[in-house]
N, C-alpha and C positions, 0 to 999 in steps of 0.2 A: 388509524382506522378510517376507512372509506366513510361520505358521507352517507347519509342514510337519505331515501326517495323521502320530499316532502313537497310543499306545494312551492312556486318559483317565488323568490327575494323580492320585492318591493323595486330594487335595480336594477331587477330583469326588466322589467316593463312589459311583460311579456301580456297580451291580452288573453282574456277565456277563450277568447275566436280569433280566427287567423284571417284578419281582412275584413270589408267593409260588407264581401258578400259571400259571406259562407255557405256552405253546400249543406242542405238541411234536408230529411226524408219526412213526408206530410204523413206517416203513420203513429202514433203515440204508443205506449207501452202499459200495459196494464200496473196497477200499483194498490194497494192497501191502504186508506186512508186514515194514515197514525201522524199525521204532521201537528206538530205545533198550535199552528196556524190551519184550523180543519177542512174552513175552505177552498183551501189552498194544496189538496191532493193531487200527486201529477194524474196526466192525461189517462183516458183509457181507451181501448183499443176499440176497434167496429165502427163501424160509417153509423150515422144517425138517420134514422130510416123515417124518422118525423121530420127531415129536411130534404127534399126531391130538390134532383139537380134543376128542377125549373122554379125554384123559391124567389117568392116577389121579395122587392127590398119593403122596409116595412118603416114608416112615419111616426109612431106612437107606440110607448111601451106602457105597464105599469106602473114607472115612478112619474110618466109625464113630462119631462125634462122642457117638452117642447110648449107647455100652456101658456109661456108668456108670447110666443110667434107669432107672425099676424103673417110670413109670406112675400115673396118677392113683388106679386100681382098685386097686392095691396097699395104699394110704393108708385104704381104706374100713374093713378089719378092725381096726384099732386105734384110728380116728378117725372111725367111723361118723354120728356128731354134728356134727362139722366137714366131714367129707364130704358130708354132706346138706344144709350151707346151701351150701359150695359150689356144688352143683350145681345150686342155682336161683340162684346169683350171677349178674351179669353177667358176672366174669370167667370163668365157666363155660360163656357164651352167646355170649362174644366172636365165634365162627367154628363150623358146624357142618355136616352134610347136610341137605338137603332133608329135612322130615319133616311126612306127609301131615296128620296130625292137629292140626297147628301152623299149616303156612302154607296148606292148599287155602282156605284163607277169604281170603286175600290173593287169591288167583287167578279162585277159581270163586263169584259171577256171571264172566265174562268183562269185560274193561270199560275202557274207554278214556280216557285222560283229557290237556287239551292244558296246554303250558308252554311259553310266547313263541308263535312263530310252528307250532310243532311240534307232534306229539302221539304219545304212547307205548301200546301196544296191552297188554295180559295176559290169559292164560289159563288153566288146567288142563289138559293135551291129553294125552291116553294117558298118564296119569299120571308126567306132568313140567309142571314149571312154566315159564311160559315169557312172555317178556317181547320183543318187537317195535316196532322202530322203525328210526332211521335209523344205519346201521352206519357199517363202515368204508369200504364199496363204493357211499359217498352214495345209497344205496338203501337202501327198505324191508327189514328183516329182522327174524328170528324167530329167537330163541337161547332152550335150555333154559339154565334154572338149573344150576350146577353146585353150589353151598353160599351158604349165609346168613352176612351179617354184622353183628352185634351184634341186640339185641333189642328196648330200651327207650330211647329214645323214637321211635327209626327201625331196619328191617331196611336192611340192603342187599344186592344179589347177585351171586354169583360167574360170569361168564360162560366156560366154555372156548376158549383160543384156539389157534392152531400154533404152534409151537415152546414146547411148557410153561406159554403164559401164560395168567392168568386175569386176565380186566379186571372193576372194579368198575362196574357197570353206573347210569347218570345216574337211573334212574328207581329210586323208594323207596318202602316200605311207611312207614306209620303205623300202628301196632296197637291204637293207644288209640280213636281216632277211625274205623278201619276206614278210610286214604283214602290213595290215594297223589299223590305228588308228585313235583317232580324237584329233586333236591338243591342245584342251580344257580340252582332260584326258576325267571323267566323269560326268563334269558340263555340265549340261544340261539347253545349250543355248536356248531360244527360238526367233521365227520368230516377229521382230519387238527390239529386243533388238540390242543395237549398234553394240556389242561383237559377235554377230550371223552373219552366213556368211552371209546372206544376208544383213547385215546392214552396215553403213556408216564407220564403224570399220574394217570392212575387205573388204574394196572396194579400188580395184587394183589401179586407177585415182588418189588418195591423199595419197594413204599409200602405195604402194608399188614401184611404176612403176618407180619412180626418183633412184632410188638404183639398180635396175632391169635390167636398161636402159641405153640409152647413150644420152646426153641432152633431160631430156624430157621436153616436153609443155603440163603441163596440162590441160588448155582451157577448165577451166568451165565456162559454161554461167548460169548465177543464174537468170535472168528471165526465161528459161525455164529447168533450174535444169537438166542440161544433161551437158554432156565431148564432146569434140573433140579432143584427146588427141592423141599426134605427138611426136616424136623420130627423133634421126637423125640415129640412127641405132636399130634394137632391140638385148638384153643382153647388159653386159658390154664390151665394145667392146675398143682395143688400145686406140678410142680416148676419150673412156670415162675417164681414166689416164692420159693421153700425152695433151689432148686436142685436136682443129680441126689441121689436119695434111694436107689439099688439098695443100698450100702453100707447103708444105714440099716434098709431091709430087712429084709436078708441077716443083721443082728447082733443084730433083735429076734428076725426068727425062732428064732436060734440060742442067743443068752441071755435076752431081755427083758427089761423093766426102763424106770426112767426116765435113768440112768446111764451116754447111749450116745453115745461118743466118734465115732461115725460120721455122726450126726446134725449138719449143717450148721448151724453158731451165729453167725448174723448180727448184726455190732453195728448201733447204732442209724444209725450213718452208713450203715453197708451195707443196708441197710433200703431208707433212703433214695436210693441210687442203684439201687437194684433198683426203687422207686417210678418215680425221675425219667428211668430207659432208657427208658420207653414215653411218660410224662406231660411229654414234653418235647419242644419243636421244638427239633430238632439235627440238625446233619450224623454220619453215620456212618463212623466211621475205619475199624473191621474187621469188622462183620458179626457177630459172634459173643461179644456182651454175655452173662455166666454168673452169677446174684446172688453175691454176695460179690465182685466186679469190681469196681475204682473208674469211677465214668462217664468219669471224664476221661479215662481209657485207652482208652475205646472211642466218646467223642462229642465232639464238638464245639458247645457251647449256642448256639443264636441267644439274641443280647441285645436289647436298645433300642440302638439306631444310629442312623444318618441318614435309615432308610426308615421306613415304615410298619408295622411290625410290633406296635411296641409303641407306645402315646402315653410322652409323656417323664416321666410321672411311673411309668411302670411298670407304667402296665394296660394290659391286653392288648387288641390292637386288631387284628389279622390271629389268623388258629386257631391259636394259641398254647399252647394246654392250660394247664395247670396249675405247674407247677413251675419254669418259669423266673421269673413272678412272686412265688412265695413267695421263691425265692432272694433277692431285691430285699425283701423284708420283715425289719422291726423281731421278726416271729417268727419265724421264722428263725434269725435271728441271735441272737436270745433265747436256742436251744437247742433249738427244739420241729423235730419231725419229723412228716410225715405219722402214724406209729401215733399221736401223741399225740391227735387229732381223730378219724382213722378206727382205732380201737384193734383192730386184724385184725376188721374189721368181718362180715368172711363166716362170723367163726368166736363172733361173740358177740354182744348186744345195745350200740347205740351210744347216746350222750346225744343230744339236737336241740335245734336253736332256741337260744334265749342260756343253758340250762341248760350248755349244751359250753362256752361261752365263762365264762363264770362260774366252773368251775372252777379256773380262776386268775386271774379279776377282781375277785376279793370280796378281793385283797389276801392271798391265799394263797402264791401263784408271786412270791419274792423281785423277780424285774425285771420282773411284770407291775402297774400303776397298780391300785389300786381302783376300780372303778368301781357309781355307784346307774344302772342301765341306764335308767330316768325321768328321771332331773335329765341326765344323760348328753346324751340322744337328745332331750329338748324335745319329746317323744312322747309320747301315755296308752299305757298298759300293753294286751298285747295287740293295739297298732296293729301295720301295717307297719312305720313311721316307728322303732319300738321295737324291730327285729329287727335285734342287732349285723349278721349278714349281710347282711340289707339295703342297709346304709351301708358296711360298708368290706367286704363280698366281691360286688358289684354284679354282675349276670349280664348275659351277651348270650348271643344265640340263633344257633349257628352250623349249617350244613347243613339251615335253612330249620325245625329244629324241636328241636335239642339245646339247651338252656339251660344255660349253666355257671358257675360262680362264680368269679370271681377270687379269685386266691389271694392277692397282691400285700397285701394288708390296708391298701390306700392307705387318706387322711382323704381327704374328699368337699371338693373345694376349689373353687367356683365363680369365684375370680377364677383361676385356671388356666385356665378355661374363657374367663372373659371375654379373659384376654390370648393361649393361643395354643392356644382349640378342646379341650382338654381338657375329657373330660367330668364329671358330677360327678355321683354319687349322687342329688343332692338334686333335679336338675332330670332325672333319669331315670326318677325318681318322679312330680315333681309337673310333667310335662310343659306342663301351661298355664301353667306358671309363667314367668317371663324370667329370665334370668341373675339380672340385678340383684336381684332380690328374694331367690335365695338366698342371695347374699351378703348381702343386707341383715342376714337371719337370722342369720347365721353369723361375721358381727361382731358381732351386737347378743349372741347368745349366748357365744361363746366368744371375742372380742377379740384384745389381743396374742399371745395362743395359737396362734392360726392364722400367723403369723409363724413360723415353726420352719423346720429343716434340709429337712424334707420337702419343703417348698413353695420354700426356696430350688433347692434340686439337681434339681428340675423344671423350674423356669425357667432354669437354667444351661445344660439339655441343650437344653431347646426353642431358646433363645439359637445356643446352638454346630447343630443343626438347619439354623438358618435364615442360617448364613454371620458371624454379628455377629464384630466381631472382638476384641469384649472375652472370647468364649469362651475362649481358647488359657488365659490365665492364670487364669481361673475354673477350667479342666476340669484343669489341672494341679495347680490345691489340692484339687483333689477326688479325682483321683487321689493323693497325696501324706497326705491327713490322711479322707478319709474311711473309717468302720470296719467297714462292710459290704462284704464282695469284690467282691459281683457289681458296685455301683455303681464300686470301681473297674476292674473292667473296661468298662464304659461306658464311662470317662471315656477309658482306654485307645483304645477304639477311635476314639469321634469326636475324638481327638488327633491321628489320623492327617491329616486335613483339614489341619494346621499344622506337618508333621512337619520342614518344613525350616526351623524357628522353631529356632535354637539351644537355648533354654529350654525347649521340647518337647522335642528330640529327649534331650536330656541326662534329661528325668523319665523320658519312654520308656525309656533305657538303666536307669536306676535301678527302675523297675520289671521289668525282668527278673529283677530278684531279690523279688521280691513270693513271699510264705509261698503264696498261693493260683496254682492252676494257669490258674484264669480270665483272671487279669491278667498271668500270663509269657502267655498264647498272645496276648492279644489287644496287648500291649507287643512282640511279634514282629510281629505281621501288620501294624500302623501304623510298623513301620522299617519294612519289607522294601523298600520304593523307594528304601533308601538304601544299600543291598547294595553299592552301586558305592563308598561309602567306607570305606575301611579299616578305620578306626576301630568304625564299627556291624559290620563282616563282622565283624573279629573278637570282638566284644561278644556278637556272636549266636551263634559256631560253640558253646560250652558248650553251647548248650540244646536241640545236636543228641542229647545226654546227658541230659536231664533227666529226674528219675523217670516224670513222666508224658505218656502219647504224645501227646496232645492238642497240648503245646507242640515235642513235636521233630516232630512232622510241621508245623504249622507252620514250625521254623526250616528245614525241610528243603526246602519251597516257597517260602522267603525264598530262600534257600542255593543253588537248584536248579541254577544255572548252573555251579556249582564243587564238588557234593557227590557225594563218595568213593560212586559205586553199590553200592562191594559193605559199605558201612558198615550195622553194625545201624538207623539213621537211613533210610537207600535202603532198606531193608528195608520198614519201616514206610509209607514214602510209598509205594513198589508196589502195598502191599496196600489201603491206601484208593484209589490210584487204578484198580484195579482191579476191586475192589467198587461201583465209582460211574460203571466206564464204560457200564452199561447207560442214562446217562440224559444227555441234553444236556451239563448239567453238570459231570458227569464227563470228557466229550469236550472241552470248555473248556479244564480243568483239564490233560487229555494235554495237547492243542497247546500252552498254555503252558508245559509243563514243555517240549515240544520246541525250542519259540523260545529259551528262554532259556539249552539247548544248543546253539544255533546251527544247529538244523535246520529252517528254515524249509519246507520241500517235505513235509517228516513233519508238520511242523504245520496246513500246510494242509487236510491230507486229516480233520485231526480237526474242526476249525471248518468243513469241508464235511460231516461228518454232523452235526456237532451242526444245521447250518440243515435238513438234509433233513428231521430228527428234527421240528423246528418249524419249519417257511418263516413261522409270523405273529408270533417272537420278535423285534421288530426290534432288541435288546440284543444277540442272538446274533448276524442281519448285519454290526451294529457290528466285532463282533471279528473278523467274516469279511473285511470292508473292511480293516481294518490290515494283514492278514496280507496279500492280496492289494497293496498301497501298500508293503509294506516287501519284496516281490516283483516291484515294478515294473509291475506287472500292474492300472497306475490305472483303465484301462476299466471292469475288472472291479470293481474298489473302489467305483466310483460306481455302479455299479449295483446293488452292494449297500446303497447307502449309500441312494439312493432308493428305494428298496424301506426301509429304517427310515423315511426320512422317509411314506412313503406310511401307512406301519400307526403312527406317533405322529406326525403332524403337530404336536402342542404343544409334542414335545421340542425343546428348543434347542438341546439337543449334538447331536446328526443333524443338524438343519440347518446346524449351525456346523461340523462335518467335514466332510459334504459340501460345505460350500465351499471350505475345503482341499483337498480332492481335485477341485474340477473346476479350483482354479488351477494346482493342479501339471499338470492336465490342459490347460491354456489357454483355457479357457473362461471368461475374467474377468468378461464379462457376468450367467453364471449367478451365477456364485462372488459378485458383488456381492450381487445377489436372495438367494440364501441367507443371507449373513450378516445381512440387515435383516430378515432372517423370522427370524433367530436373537435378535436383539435384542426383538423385538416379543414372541419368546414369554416371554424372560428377560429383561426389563431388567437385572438385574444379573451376566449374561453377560460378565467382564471380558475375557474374551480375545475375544469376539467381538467386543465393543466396538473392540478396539485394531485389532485386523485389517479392521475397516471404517472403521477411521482411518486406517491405510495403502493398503488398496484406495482409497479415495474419494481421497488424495495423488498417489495414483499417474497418477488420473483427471485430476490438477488442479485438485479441488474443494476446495480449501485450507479454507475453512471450512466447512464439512461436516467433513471430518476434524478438524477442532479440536474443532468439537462432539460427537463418537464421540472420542476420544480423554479429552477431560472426563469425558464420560459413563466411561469405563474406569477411569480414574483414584479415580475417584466410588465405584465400584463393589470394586474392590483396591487402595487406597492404599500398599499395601505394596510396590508391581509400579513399580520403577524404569525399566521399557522405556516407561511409556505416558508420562513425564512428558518422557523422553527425546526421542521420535517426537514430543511436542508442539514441544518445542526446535526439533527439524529443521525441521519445518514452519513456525512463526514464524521461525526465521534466513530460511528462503527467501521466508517472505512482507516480509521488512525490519524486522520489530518485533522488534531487535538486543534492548533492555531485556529485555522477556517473557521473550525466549529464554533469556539468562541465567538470569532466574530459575527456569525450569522446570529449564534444565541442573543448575543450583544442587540442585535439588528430588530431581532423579533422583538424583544424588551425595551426597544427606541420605539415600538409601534404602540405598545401595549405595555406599561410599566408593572402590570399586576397580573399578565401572565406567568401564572405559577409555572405550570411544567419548564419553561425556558428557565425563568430564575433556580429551581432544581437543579436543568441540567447544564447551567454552567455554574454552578455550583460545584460539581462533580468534576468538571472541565479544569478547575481551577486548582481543584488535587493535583489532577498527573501533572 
């Protein structure tokens, strides 16, 4: 029997969304508000006409958030010095108004400039700035600037929209060069796509404005799908750092002194998650990050996984920022924190060049190595070649003109490159170079050296990446003995690929008690498919308890089908899913939690905005086809399903569900066509393989299915059904021996597969 359409294996790894920047439509879909959770109804449709595209940004709500704040200008009278590099800081630049004597040179000559097939207009006009092209209304249009974002090395600008929002607009200043461009290069975005300015992907309210700003509130309201979004100051302002300072204030005015109990005393860790809130790609659990907060109560890190985000040695390779790679660093771990490099650099003179690093490479810093920076690097003094950051903080150039530096402090490994595309300092450099010749160097210099833990645990992730199946017991001693967290949470996560591996799931359980909070969440998220047995529900319900939220809302989206709503736990998940329903993702996120309370009609309606949001995500169709198949509603599923297959023809899992769904559908001719279009784009496709072994049996193409059946087998050795379905199929071809041994072969995988034990049972008559 063909498999039946259900949502994708834990070993898929397969994400809701396809990429870091999904193509999303900024219109919502009307809905019924029967959810659960009530207010947490999806979107509804119509612009909010109590929000005019010229809506001020706004300081103060009803809960107040902001009554402990005294204000950047408060800070100037006792810190006049520090106040003043502030205010040429970038963080001082981050977000601001239009200001004529800054940007009319951006504007005025007037002047046009094209990217891809497109071209974007600027002006100076009645003194507004103003910037034209193709909107949301796939026509020509003309929007004022409403506010600037950031300064150096690119502005970008704020467009006003209805309902509260402000879109980041595609087209961008360069101030160095006087030249603009569009941040996108020369892909050409279109109007209804997430990734297009106007869509849900570059709107200011969810993606920018927390970084931007200084406490923001985001305040969306999802019944009528608009912002009311509030700051306690706009830019990043002292207390977006220090935190609220009115107290502090209030007790110089009144006493002064340096002696003042009311002054916020951040340790070195709180430093640093007040650093990595902004400097980090993370999911947001509650919106309302205050320094002296630990991150892990209010984010969730993206790691190195199975996608593309990071390369497997820990460099950053999707816009990753800063800090999740350090976290993956030997410094790091060492003890060092952001001040130690950037020592509050707004408020003092900093060191540069290998002068910074030196400070504790001359054998000063107990756990940092000596190092002569010459004999070191095989560089003259003064090269490139000779600059520590050069080689282990490598830059890439993100939004067409920011350069930034990995933090990761990887070694430059050329045979990572040559085995699976990682890249390496040495050939980013000496680009004419081939592989081979940096590693020539890089043995001939440094030898068995380059043999270390580094370069193994890179090759183990790129391994477990790429399906190998010596991964599982690799990625469990790495999770198990390795002494950096973040790496075991790595390991943690792509474990989940093998989670029904008894010896996985058992280190999973045992890391739920891991000291760090990285590896209890991500040792949650790689059970959570196993929820259905006893044993993991109750392993995991403690960590609906756990000190930090990061891991109980996790256990709580493991748990979801059985978790006490009114628990401090339910608590915590409302509020992130609530905070996240403004965006595809978030919509996702509902529907699942409704499915897995058995309300599949609630869940629909959320995976029908999420696709309205982006009709070009074909990841989000995916999930809309399941729901529609576990609805009985297969027409509908395959039309969703071909519509994924149309926007990724190379995926193999859309092609390989769609064949599922047109067999339940009766269409076995198609359903055949698809699964060899599933093979062809994945060879190593085991289920698709098996199921065009049974299709093609069914056909009567006995060997054909032998050969898709091989090929499955080939591909997941571990998969007792394919060796099984070979059996079948030689019993009925006559080759009695074969059969046996294939029968044999399944009941080596699976000792308590019935039908096998039956049908050589039978076998063993003739």
């Amino acid at each position: 029997m063909l498999s039946k359409l259900d949502h994708p294996q834990k070993n898929s790894r397969r994400s809701l969304l396809t990429g870091g920047m999904i193509l999303f439509c900024a219109v919502a879909m009307a809905m019924a508000d029967t959810s659960i959770f009530p207010s947490l109804s999806p979107a509804s449709t119509g612009k909010n006409s109590a929000a005019a595209a010229g809506s001020k940004f706004t300081s103060t709500d009803n809960k107040n958030p902001y009554r402990d704040y005294a204000g950047s200008a408060s800070c100037r009278e006792c810190h006049a010095e520090a106040h003043q590099k502030w205010a040429g800081s970038h963080h001082a630049e981050a977000e601001r108004l239009v200001q004529t004597n800054r940007d009319r040179t951006a504007f005025d000559p007037a002047r046009e400039f094209k990217h891809g097939t497109q071209k974007t207009f600027v002006q100076w006009h009645n003194g507004f700035a103003q910037i034209a092209g193709l909107g949301l209304s796939h026509q020509w249009e003309t929007n004022s600037v409403a506010r600037v974002i950031g300064e150096d090395p690119l502005r970008q600008f704020l467009i006003a929209f209805p309902g509260g929002r402000f879109q980041v607009q595609e087209a961008s200043y360069d101030p160095r060069s006087n030249e603009w461009f569009n941040v996108f290069g020369a892909e050409d975005r279109q109007p209804g796509e997430w990734g297009h300015w106007t869509g849900r992907g570059m709107n200011w309210n969810s993606m920018c404005a927390a970084c931007h700003n200084t406490r923001v509130q985001k305040n969306y309201d999802a019944a009528s799908d608009s912002y009311h979004t509030t700051m306690s100051e706009p830019t990043v302002s002292c207390e977006a750092c220090h935190g609220p300072l009115k107290a502090h204030v209030e007790w110089q005015k009144k006493y002064g002194g340096t002696n003042d109990p009311a002054f916020p005393k951040l340790s070195r860790e709180q430093v640093f998650n007040m650093c990595e809130s902004c400097h980090a790609r993370r999911a947001d659990l509650t919106g309302d990050f205050v320094p002296g907060d630990k991150f892990d109560d209010h984010f969730e890190l993206a790691t190195a996984d199975a996608s593309e985000l990071f390369y497997p040695d820990g460099q950053i390779h999707d816009e990753d920022y800063e800090a999740t790679a350090f976290l993956g660093s030997k410094m790091q771990h060492a003890g060092l924190t952001c001040l130690d490099c950037h020592p509050r650099s707004l408020h003092m003179a900093k060191l540069h060049g290998n002068a910074l690093c030196m400070q504790c490479h001359k054998g000063g810093f107990p756990k940092a190595p000596a190092i002569i920076p010459t004999e070191h690097s095989h560089h003259a003094d003064g090269s490139a070649g000779n600059e520590c950051a050069n080689c282990h903080m490598p830059q890439t150039v993100y939004m067409q003109r920011h350069s930034r530096h990995d933090h990761g402090f990887t070694i430059p490994d050329p045979l990572l490159t040559k085995q699976f595309g990682v890249p390496n300092a040495c050939n980013r450099c000496h680009a004419d170079k081939s592989t081979d010749w940096s590693l020539t160097n890089i043995i001939a210099w440094y030898g068995d050296k380059m043999q270390r833990h580094t370069r193994e645990r890179a090759q183990i992730i790129a391994r477990a990446r790429n399906g190998e199946e010596s991964s599982r017991t690799n990625l469990v001693r790495l999770l198990q003995t390795e002494e950096i967290p973040y790496w075991r949470a790595v390991a943690a996560n792509l474990l989940g690929g093998w989670v029904i591996d008894p010896n996985v799931t058992a280190a999973l359980l045992q890391g739920l008690n891991d000291t760090n909070a990285m590896v209890r969440s991500a040792c949650v998220r790689s059970l959570a498919p196993l929820v259905d047995d006893e044993s993991v529900a109750k392993a995991l319900q403690p960590k609906l308890a756990d000190p930090l939220r990061n891991v109980r809302i996790a256990a709580a989206l493991a748990l979801r089908a059985t978790l006490d709503l009114n628990s401090p736990a339910a608590a915590d998940l409302k509020r992130f899913l609530e905070i996240n329903a403004d965006q595809p993702a978030g919509q996702l996120q509902l529907g699942a939690f409704e499915i897995a309370r058995g309300n599949l009609t609630n869940a629909l309606g959320y995976f029908q905005t999420a696709v309205k949001w982006d009709p070009y995500s074909p990841g989000i169709r995916h999930e809309l086809a399941i729901v529609f198949s576990q609805l009985g509603r297969m027409p509908d599923a395959v039309a969703q399903l071909e519509e994924a297959v149309k926007l990724a023809p190379k995926d193999a899992e859309f092609h390989y569900k769609l064949a599922l769904a047109l067999n339940e559908s009766g269409d076995t001719n198609r359903m055949l066509t698809e699964l060899e279009s599933a093979v062809q784009c994945d060879p190593r496709h085991a289920r698709a393989w098996y199921n065009l072994g049974l299709a093609r049996s069914t056909r009567g193409d006995e060997t054909g299915a032998l050969a898709a059946l091989v090929r499955a087998e080939s591909a997941d050795p571990a998969d007792p059904r394919a060796p099984y379905a070979r059996a079948t199929v030689l019993a009925r071809m006559g080759k009695t021996a074969e059969a046996r041994l294939a029968a044999r072969r399944a009941l080596e995988l699976d000792p308590n597969f019935s039908a096998a034990t039956a049908l050589l049972q039978q076998l063993e008559i003739r």
